[in-house]
Every structure is written in structure tokens, then in C-alpha cells.
C-alpha positions in Angstrom: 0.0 0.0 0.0 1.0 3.1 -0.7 2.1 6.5 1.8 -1.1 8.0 0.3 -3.4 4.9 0.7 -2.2 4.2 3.8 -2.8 8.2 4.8 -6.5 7.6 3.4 -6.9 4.7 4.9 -6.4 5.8 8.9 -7.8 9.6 7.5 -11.2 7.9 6.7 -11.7 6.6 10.8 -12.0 10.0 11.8 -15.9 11.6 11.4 -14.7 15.3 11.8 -16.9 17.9 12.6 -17.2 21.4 11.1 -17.1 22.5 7.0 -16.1 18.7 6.6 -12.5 16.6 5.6 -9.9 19.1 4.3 -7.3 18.2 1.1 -4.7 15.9 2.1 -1.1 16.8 2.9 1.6 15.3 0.8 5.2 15.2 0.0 4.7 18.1 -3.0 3.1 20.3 -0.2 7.2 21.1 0.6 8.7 20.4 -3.0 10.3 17.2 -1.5 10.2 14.2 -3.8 8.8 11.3 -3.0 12.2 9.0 -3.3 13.5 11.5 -0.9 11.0 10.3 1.6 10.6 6.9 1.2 10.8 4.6 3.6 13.9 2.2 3.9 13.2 1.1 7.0 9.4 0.5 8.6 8.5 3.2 10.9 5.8 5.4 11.4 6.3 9.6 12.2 3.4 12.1 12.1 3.7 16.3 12.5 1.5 19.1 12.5 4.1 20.4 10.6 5.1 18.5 7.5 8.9 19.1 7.7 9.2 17.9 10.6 7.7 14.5 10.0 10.1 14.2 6.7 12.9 14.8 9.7 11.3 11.7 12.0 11.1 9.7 9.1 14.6 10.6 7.9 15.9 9.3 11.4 14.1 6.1 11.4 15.6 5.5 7.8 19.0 6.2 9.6 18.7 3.1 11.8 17.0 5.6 14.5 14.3 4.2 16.6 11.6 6.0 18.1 13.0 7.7 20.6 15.6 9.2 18.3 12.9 10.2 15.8 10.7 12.1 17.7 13.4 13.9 19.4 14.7 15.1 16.3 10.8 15.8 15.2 10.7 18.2 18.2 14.1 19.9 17.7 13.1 20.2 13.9 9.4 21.9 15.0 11.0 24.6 17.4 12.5 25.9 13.8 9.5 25.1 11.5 7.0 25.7 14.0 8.1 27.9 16.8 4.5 29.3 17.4 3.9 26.2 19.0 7.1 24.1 19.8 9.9 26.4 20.1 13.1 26.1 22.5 11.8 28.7 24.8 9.0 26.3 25.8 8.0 23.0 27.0 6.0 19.4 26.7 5.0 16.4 27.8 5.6 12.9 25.9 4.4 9.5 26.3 7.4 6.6 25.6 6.8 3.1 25.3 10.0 0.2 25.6 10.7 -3.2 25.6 11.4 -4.1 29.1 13.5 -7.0 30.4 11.8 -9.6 29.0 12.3 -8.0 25.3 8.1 -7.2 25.5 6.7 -3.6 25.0 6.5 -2.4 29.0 3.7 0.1 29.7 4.5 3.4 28.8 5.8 6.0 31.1 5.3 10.2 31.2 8.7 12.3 30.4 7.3 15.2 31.7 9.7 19.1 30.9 6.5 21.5 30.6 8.2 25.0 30.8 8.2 26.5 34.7 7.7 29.9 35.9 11.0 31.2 37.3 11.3 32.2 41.0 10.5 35.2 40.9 8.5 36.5 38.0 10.0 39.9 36.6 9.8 42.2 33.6 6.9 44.0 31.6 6.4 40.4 29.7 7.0 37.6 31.9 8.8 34.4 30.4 8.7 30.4 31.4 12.2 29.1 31.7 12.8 26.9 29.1 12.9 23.4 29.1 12.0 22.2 25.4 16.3 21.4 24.8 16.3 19.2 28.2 13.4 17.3 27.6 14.3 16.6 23.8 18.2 15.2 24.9 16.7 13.5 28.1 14.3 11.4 25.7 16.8 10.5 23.2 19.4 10.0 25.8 17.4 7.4 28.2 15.4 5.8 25.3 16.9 6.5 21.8 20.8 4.9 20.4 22.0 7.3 17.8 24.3 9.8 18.9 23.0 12.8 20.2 24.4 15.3 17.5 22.4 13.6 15.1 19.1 14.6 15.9 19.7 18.0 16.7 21.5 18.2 13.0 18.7 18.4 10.9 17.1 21.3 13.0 20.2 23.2 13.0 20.5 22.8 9.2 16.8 24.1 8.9 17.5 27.3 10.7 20.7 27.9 8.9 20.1 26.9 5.5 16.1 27.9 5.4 13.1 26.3 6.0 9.8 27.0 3.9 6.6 28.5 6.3 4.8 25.7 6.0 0.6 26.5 5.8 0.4 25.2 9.3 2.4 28.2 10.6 1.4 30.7 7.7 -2.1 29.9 9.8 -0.7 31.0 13.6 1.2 34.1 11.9 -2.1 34.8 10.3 -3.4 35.3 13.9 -0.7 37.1 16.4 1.8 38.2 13.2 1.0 41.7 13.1 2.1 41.5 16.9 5.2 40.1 16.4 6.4 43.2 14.8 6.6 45.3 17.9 9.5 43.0 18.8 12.3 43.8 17.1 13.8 40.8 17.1 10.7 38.8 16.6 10.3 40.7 13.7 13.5 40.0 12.0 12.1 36.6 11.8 8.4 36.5 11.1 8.3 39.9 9.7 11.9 40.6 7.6 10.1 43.6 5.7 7.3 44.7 8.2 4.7 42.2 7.3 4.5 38.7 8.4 5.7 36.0 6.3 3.2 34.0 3.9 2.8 30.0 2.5 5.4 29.0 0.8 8.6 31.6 1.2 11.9 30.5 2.5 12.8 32.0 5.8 16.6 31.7 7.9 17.1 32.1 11.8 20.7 32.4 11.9 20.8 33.4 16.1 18.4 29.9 16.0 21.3 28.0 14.3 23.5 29.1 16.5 21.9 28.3 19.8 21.4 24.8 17.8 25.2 24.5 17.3 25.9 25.1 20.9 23.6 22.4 21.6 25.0 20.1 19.3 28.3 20.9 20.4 28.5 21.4 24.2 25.3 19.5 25.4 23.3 20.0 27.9 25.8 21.6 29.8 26.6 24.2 27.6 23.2 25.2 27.4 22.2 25.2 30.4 25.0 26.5 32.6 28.3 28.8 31.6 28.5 31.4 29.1 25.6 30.7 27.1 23.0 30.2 29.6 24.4 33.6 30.8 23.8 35.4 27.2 20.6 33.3 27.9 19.0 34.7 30.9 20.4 38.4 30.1 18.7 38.5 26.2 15.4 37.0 28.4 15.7 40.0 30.9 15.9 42.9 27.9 13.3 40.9 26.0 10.8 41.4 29.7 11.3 37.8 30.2 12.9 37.7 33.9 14.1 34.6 34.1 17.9 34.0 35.8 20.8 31.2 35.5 19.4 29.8 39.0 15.8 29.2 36.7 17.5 27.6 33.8 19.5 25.0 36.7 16.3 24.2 38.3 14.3 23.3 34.8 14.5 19.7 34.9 12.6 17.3 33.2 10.7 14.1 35.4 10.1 10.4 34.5 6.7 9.4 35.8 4.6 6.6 35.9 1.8 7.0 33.3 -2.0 7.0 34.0 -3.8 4.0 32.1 -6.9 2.2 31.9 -8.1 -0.8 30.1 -10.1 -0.4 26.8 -12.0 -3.5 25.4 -9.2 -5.5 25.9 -6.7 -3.0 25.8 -4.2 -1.1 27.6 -4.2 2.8 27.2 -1.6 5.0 28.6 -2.7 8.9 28.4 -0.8 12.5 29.4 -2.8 13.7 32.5 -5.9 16.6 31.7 -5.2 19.6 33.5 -7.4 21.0 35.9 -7.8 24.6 34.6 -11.8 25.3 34.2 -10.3 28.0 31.8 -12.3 28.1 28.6 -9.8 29.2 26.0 -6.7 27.0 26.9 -3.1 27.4 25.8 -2.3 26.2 21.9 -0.1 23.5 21.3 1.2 21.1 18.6 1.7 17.2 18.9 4.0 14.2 17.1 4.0 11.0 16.7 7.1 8.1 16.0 6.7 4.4 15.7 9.7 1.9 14.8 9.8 -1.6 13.3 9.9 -3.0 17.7 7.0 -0.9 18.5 8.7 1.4 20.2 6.3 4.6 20.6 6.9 8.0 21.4 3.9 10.1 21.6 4.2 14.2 22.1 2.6 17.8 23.0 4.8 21.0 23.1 3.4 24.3 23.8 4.5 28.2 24.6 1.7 28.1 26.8 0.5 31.1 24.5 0.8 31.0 20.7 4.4 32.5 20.1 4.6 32.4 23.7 5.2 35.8 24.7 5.7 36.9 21.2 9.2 38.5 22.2 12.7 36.3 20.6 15.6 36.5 23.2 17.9 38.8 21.4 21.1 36.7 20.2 19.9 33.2 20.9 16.7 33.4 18.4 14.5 31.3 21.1 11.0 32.6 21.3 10.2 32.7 24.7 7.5 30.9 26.4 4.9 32.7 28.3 5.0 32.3 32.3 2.5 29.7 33.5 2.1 32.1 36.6 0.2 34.2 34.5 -1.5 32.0 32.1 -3.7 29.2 31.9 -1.7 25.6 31.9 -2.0 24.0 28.2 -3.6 20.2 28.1 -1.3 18.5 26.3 -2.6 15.7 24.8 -1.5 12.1 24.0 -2.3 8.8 24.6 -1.0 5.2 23.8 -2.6 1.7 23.2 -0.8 -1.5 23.7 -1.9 -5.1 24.5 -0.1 -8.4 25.1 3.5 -6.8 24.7 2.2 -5.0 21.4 1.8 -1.7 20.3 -1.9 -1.0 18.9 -2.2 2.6 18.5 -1.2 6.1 19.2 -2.7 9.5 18.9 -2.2 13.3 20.0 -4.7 15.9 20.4 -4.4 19.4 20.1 -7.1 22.2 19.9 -7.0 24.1 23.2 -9.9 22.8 25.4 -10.7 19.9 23.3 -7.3 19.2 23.2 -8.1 15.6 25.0 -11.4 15.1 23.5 -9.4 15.1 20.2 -6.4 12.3 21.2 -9.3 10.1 22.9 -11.8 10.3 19.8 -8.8 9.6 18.0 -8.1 6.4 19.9 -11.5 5.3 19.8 -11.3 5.3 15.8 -7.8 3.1 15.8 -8.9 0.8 17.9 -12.4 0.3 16.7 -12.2 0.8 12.9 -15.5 3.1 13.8 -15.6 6.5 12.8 -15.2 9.3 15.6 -16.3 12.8 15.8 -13.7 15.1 17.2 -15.2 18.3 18.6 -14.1 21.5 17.2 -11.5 23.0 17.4 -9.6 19.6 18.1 -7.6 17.7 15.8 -6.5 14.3 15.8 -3.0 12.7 14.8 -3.0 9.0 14.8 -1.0 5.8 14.1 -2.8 2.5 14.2 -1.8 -0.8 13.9 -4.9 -3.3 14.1 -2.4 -6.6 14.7 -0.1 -5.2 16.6 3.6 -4.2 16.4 6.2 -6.2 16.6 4.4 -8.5 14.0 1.5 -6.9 12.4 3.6 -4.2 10.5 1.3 -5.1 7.4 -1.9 -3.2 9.1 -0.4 -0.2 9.8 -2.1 3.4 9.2 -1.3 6.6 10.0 -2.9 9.9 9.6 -3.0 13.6 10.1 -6.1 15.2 10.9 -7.2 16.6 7.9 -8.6 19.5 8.4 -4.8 20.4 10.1 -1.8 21.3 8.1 0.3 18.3 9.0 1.9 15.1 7.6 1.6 11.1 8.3 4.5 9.4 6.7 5.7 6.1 6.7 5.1 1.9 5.8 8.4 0.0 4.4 
């Protein structure tokens, strides 16, 4: 079967609600050719932002596994869709490995949602970041490449120019006009005073930078010395607040995740927040599947879109907003897994019906019945009917179609 039939396939579970199914997102959406994308290895990756998906499925091709993919998937999204997933912020992901006895073990919660700092300060108060820690930490405990390798493709994005994909033409469409009060926000989304459109090739140079760093120093040189100095200093003149003491204590956790059984089935979920807030945060979610059923299922957000719309001057790292001042995102994921197996994953986003989505999701990949998912959520989802390891042939995967995203993958 086919990338596109198998995109057809998992798109026709979902009964959406609203205007109806939008067109489908395909490799020609970017230019990229389809023996560009095609898929050496099996594997399974799924963005709301079609670059980054090509990047996951890149990975897995690479001998990557899960772990490694969707790290790399994340790094790639805080260049190609920083309104949503950029370093300054923070997320949530559900992992899934084979334990001792070489059997899928229930998944577990890497949790590195973006903190408010000690003591909140300036005229536009900033989360510390925690999007870089959470990234490595995944690939680190779970993935086997070497960690340079998943932040390359990011760094090369930034440097060498990425295309505004529609799915962040559509946030600039919102807040863009915004953007341009920051000077340095500006230089990016806004080059000659007006925000940037579909289809035109943009470069974050400071962003490639800050990437290299990464690449080249680690954790470490990120999060403590000189460049977490130049860090915390560009936050402070950009009304972030934040100080080196922040950036220390922004530490990702390894938790136990919630689950419940489902006809037969296991179902791991991120946690709902709590917030009776209407209008929630926006956030963005990703998906990566390898040929042992290893899963890796994600939400980022900026706890505001484009956080707090202001770029830490230098560093190019939109900075989250301050969850001491707004609402806490849900971020949404869930995965499905039975008898050592992988069965299915999805992520929701859509602000309040951001869980709605990922569990209507789930409902159609483990039924095979159609699901409606409330406006304004949208449902990513990667299904496997016979399980994985073993039952590679049933496969699906899909981005919600009325999104701007990309499901990629097969053999």
C-alpha cells in the first residue's frame, strides 16, 4: 500500500466535525520528492508540521528508533513551528519500551513543561525553558544514535532555510501583526514589516547558533556557563525575567503513566489539566513508531501562541509565556498496547478539546469506527490493528485533515 493509501486509509476513521474533511497533505506540499521520503526502513512519524515529520522519518531510515525520531521531530518543530514548539518552551511525551523480557512495557510520562522562574519579573514575563532538556533526556534514556544527530537536521533548517509551512502561515495569520513590535521577533516573522506567507523560505541564523551550541556542548553548555548567561540576560531585555538559577532548576521528570483498560486493551494517556479555563493554551503534537514498536507520543506548547511573542535577542529562542500568568496547556497524547504489542497512538491538540481530540482519536484506531472530534480539536493517529512487533502489514497513520500536517511512513 501506498504512503497516500495508507494516509486515506487511517484519515477515513475520523468523522470530523465542522465544514467537513480538508485536502490531504503530501510530500509536493514542501517540493520534496517522494524518493526523498521513502521509507527504507518501517516506521511510522506524524507532524503538525510537514517538515518535521520528513525529519522523523529521515531518522528512522537512519537506523534511529523511536525515541531518536521524535526527538529530532521536536528539535526540527521549534525551527519550522516555533508558534507552537519552540526552544523557549516546553511538553509532555508518552514513551513506550521493551522491558526486560524484550516485550513492550507500559508506557511511562517524560514530563519538561516550561516553569515559571522564582521570581516572575519584567513587563512580559517568560517560562524558563525546558524544550532542549526534555528533547536530549528522551533521546538520551530511550533513543541509540548519537545525540548530535538529531539536533543536525534542526540546526540545518535554521541555517540553510526552512519553507513557512501552511500550518504556521495559519498561527502568523493570527498574532503576526504583533510580532512586529519585537524587534527581534520581527527579524524573523516579519523581515520587511509584514508577516511571512505560504510557501517563502525563511533563515534564523541566532536559531542556528543556539542549535550549534547544543549540538556541540550539550546539555551543559546550554544550560549553565557562558551561554546560559547570554541566555537569561537576552530574556531580561526581552521582559522575560528569568535567571541562570531558573535555567538549573528546569529539569525534566520520568513518571509513571495513568492508564486504563479499553476492550481488551491497555491505554496509557498525558494527565488533563485541571484549569476550568475556557480558551486553553495552543499546542502542537508528534508522533514516532519503529519496526519493535517502540512509541513516542508528544505535546509541546508556549503556553500562549508564540509564547510571549518577544525572541531573546542573540539566541533566536522565542520565549515561552509564564504559567504564573497563564492558563496551563492540556497537552494531549495517549498510547494503546496489548499483550506486549503496540496498537495505537494518537495526540490531540485544539486548546480545550485538546483531549477530546487524542481520545476520539483512539476510539477510531482501535475500533475501525468512525469518531467525531469536537471543534477545534484535531487528531494525529497511528494504528496498527495486529499489533507491532508482527502486524507491521496493518499499519495506518494519519493527520487530521482539516490540520496542516503530515503522516509518513510503511516499508
Amino acid at each position: 500500500m501506498s504512503h497516500r493509501a495508507h494516509w486515506l486509509a487511517a484519515a477515513s476513521l475520523l468523522l470530523l466535525s465542522g465544514c467537513g474533511v480538508g485536502r490531504s497533505v503530501g510530500h509536493e506540499l514542501l517540493g520534496t520528492s517522494t524518493a526523498t521520503t521513502s521509507a527504507s526502513r518501517f516506521g511510522y512519524a506524524v507532524a503538525d508540521e510537514p517538515q518535521a515529520a520528513l525529519v522523523a522519518r529521515q531518522i528512522l531510515n537512519q537506523g534511529g528508533n523511536a525515541a531518536d525520531a521524535a526527538a529530532a521531530e521536536g528539535f526540527a518543530l521549534s525551527v519550522t513551528l516555533p508558534s507552537r514548539a519552540a526552544l523557549g518552551g516546553g511538553g509532555a511525551c508518552l514513551v513506550m519500551m521493551p522491558g526486560q523480557d524484550g516485550k513492550l512495557a507500559a508506557p511511562v510520562e517524560l514530563n519538561f513543561t516550561a516553569p515559571a522562574p522564582a521570581v516572575s519579573a519584567g513587563d512580559r514575563p517568560a517560562a524558563v525553558p525546558a524544550m532542549a532538556r526534555g528533547l536530549l533526556a528522551l533521546q538520551a534514556v530511550y533513543g541509540r544514535l548519537p545525540a548530535a544527530s538529531v539536533i543536525v537536521p534542526a540546526e540545518q533548517l535554521a541555517g540553510g532555510g526552512a519553507q513557512v509551512s501552511p500550518a504556521l502561515a495559519a498561527d502568523l495569520a493570527v498574532v503576526g501583526n504583533a510580532l512586529t513590535a519585537d524587534p527581534a521577533a520581527a527579524a524573523v516573522f516579519a523581515p520587511h514589516g509584514v508577516p511571512l506567507q505560504s510557501g517563502q523560505e525563511f533563515t534564523q541564523p541566532d536559531l542556528a547558533a543556539t542549535l550549534e551550541v547544543l549540538r556541540t556542548q550539550g546539555i551543559a553548555g546550554f544550560y549553565a556557563g557562558p551561554f546560559a548567561a547570554k541566555l537569561a540576560l537576552a530574556a531580561t531585555e526581552a521582559g522575560g525575567g528569568f535567571t541562570t538559577a531558573d535555567l538549573g532548576r528546569a529539569l525534566p521528570h520520568i513518571l509513571p503513566a495513568q492508564s486504563l483498560s479499553q476492550d481488551g486493551d491497555q491505554v496509557a494517556a498525558l494527565p488533563q489539566t485541571a484549569s476550568g479555563v475556557e480558551a486553553l493554551p495552543a499546542s502542537t503534537g508528534f508522533i514516532a513508531v519503529d519496526k519493535n514498536g517502540v512509541t513516542v507520543a508528544c505535546a509541546t506548547s508556549l503556553n500562549n501562541l508564540f509564547g510571549t511573542g518577544r525572541v531573546a535577542p542573540g539566541t533566536g529562542i522565542l520565549l515561552a509565556a509564564s504559567p504564573a500568568h497563564f492558563p496551563t496547556p492540556d497537552l494531549a497524547a495517549e498510547i494503546a498496547y496489548a499483550d506486549g504489542r503496540f496498537r495505537a497512538a494518537t495526540t490531540g491538540t485544539g486548546q480545550q478539546e485538546a483531549h477530546a481530540a487524542a481520545a476520539a482519536g483512539m476510539q477510531a484506531a482501535l475500533t475501525g469506527q468512525p469518531a467525531q472530534v469536537p471543534a477545534p480539536g484535531r487528531a494525529n493517529i497511528v494504528s496498527c490493528p495486529k499489533g507491532v512487533p508482527g502486524g507491521e502489514a496493518s499499519c495506518t497513520a494519519s493527520a487530521d485533515p482539516r490540520g496542516q500536517g503530515l503522516a509518513i511512513g510503511g516499508r
